[in-house]
N, C-alpha and C positions, 0 to 999 in steps of 0.2 A: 655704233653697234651697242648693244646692252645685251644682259647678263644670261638672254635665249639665245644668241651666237659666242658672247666672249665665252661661256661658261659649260653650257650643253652642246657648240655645235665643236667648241676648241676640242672637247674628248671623245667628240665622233672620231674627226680629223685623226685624230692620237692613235686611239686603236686600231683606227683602217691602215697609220702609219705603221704600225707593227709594236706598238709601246703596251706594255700590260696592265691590268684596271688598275693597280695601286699608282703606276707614273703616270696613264693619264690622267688619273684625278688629280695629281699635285700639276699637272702644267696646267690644266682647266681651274683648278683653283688660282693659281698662280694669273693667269688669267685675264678673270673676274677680277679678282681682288684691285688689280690697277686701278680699276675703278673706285673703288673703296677705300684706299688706304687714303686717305686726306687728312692726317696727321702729324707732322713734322717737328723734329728736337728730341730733346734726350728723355730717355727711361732712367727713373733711378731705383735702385734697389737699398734693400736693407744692412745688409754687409758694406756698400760706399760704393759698388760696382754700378756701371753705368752704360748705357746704350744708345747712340745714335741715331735715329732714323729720318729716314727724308718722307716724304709726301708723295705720289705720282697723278693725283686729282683731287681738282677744287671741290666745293658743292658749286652750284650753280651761282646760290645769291652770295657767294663768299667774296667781301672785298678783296683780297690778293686778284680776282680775273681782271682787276680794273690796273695791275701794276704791270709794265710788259716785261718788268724784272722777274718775275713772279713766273710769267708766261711761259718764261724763255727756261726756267727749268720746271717746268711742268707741263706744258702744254705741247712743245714741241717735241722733245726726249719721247713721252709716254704715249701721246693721240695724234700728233699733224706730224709726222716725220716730216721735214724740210726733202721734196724732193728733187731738187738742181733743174725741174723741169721735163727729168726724166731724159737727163743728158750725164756722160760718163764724168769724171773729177774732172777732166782735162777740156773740159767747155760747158760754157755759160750760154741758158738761156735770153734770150730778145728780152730789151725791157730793164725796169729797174730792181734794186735788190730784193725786191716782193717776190719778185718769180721765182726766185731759186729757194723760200723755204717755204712756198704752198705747195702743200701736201702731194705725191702722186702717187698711182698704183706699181705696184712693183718696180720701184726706181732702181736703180744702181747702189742708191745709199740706203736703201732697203736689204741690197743682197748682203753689201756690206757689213750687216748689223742682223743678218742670219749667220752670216759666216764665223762674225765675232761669237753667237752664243755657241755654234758647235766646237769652236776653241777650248771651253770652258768645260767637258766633258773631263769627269773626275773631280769635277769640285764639287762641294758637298752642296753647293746652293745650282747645280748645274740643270735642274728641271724644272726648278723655281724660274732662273734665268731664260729658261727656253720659251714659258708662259709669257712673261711679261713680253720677250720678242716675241709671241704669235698674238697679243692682243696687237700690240703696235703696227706689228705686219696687217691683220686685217682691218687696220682703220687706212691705214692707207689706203684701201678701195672704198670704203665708207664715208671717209672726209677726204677722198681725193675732190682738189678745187678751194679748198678753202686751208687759211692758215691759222697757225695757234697763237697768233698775235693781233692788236688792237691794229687793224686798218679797214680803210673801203674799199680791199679789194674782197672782203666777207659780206658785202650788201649782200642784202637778197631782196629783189623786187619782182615783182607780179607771181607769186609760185603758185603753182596749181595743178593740180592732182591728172594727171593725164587716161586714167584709166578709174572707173569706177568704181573703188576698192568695199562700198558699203558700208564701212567705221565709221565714218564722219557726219555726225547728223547736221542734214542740211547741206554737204560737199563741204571739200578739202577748203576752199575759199573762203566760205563762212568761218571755218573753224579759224583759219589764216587771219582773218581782218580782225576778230574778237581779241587774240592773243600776240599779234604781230605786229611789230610800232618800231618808231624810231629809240624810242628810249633802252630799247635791247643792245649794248654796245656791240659794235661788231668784231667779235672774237670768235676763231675758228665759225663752227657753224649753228651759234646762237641763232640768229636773226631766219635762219630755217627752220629751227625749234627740232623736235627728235624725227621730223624729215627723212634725212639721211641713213638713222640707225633702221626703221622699221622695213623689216624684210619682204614684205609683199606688196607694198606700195611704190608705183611709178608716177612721177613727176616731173614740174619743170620749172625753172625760173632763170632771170636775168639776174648776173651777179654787176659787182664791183666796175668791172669792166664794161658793160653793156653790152655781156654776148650774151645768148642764149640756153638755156644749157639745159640738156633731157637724160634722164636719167630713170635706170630701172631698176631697183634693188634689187630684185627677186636675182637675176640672170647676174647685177655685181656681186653678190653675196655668195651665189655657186660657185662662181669664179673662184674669188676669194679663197674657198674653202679647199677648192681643188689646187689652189697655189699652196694651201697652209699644207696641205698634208704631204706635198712634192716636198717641202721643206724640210715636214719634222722627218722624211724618208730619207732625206740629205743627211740630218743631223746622224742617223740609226746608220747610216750607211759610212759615216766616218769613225764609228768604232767597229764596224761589222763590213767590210767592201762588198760580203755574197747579198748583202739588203738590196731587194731591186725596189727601183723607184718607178711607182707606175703609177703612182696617185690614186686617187680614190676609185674605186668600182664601178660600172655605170649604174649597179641596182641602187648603192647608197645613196648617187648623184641623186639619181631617181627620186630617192625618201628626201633625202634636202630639201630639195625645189617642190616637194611635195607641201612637206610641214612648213616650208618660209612663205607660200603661199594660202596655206590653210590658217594658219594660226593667227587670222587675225583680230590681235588685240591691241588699243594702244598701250595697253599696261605689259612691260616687258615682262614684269614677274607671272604676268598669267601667261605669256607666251611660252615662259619657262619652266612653268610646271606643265607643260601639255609635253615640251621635250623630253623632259622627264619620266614619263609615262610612256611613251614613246621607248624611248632608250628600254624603259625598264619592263615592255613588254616586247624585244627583240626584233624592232622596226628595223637593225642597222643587220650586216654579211656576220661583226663580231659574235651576235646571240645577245642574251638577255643580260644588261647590268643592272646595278642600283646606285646611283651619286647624288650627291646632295652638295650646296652649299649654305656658309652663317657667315655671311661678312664679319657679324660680332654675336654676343651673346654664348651660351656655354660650350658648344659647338662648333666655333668659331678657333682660327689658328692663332687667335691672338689672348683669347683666355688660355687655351694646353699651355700656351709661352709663360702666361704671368698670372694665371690664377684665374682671371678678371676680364673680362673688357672691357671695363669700365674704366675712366684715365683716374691717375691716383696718384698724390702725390711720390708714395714709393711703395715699391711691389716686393714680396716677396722672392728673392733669390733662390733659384735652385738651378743645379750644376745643367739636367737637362734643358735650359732655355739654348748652351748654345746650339746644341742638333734641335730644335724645334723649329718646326716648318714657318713659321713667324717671323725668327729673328733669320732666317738662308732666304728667306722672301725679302726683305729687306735687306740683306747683303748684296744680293740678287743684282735692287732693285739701283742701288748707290751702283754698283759695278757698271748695269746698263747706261746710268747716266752719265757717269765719266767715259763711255768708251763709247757714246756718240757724239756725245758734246765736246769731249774735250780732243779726239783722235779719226772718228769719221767724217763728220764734218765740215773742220778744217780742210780735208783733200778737198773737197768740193769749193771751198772758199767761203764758207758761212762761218761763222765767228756767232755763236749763240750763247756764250754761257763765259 
């Protein structure tokens, strides 16, 4: 998925969940930003004070994808949750250890790792934390089938566009053979190319295995969304019991699968200013909003934090960096990956980290 679902559809979800404009924005930035933070190691500042942070995504041509050390805390933690097959701690899918950490939709170890972030209600990083669990959560239907590691069970061969979507000039095929080669290693769902994330596009291919495998975005990505917002109504609902969980509206459904099928662009960011517009002429039950995002630049949560977003040998210290939504996104973001890596996991028997 990219940054017209992680980012505009995570604060539809929000607000239909019962959370008000200012927390949706921070779980929808929260998000996005997964996608963006590909930065890792320490901040230093001017007074000797010093900051941690980890990484949650590569760029694409970034050597680390070629390391499965690398993978296994980045790729698995934040976009292919390991899903046991979509069987409970207490048994193991058929096959070899491949099966248990490709990806599934709503697995066990999905719920598990909802349950962990409504735990965390009352910390100051607790909606920062909710984001990064509803990006994770909705790739799990977006990269269910593929995993966050170098193997062949990520082929992709013969894929092809099953419905006539009119983006592709010449057909999905043409587009496929120009940019699609062996030389793509097969990590999660490279060798697909952004396939899986675009919302109105149905397709098909034989993977790793030699099954065959059909697929509809539009109707996974509804889904999807109607699981995110039954969740964040779980999360509302464990500081609040009178929160009733009914999921989204059928009018919003409606606007969803309206806008995931109209917007078609391959460019995520034009999909996402159409969202945007959208939102911000009263498309959704909540009324009219206005959100925006700056992964970086001055707008951005990572200049309020340190002045800048530009990287810099040392920043200027000031006392609000620790409440800046920046560095509780990154506190967030460490919390999430020791409490699946190192605690969820394990019950399942994968050893990732």
């Amino acid at each position: 998925m990219q940054i017209d679902f992680h980012h505009a559809v995570t604060y539809v979800t929000a607000r239909c969940a019962g959370f008000t404009h200012p927390e949706a924005g921070t779980i929808a930035y929260a998000a996005q930003y997964v996608d963006d933070s590909t930065s890792s190691g320490p901040i230093w500042f001017d007074n000797k004070a010093m900051y941690l942070r980890c990484s949650s995504a590569h760029l694409s041509l970034d050597l680390r994808n070629l390391k499965n050390e690398e993978n296994h805390l980045v790729w698995l933690p934040f976009h292919f949750l390991p899903g046991n097959g979509g069987l409970p701690a207490d048994q193991n899918p058929e096959g070899s250890f491949i099966k248990k950490i490709i990806c599934y939709p709503n697995s066990p170890v999905a719920e598990e790792m909802i349950q962990a972030a409504i735990t965390t209600q009352g910390k100051p990083y607790a909606l920062h934390r909710l984001g990064i669990t509803m990006h994770v959560y909705a790739d799990t239907w977006a990269h269910q089938g593929f995993a966050g590691v170098l193997h062949k069970v990520n082929e992709v061969e013969d894929l092809r566009e099953t419905d006539d979507s009119g983006v592709f000039s010449g057909g999905l095929s043409n587009f496929v053979s120009n940019l699609l080669d062996d030389t793509i290693p097969p990590l999660g769902h490279g060798r697909a190319l952004i396939f899986p994330d675009m919302p109105f596009l149905s397709w098909e291919y034989t993977n790793g295995h030699d099954e065959r495998v059909t697929r509809n975005n539009t109707e996974i990505f509804v889904v999807a969304a109607e699981a995110m917002c039954l969740a964040m109504q779980q999360y509302r609902r464990h500081g609040d019991p009178a929160v009733q969980a009914n999921g989204l509206p059928a009018t919003d459904i409606s606007t969803l699968r309206n806008l995931f099928l109209t917007c078609k662009d391959k460019d995520g960011n034009a999909r996402h200013k159409k969202w945007l517009t959208a939102i911000a002429d009263g498309a959704f039950s909540f009324g009219k909003a206005s959100i925006s995002y700056a992964a970086d630049g001055k707008k951005s949560w990572k200049a309020a934090a340190l002045g800048t977003s530009q990287d810099m040998p040392v920043y200027s210290y000031s006392p609000d960096f620790l409440r800046s939504d920046w560095k509780l996104f990154h506190d967030a973001l460490q919390q999430h990956r020791l409490t699946v890596s190192h605690e969820i996991l394990p019950r399942y028997g994968i050893c990732a980290a």
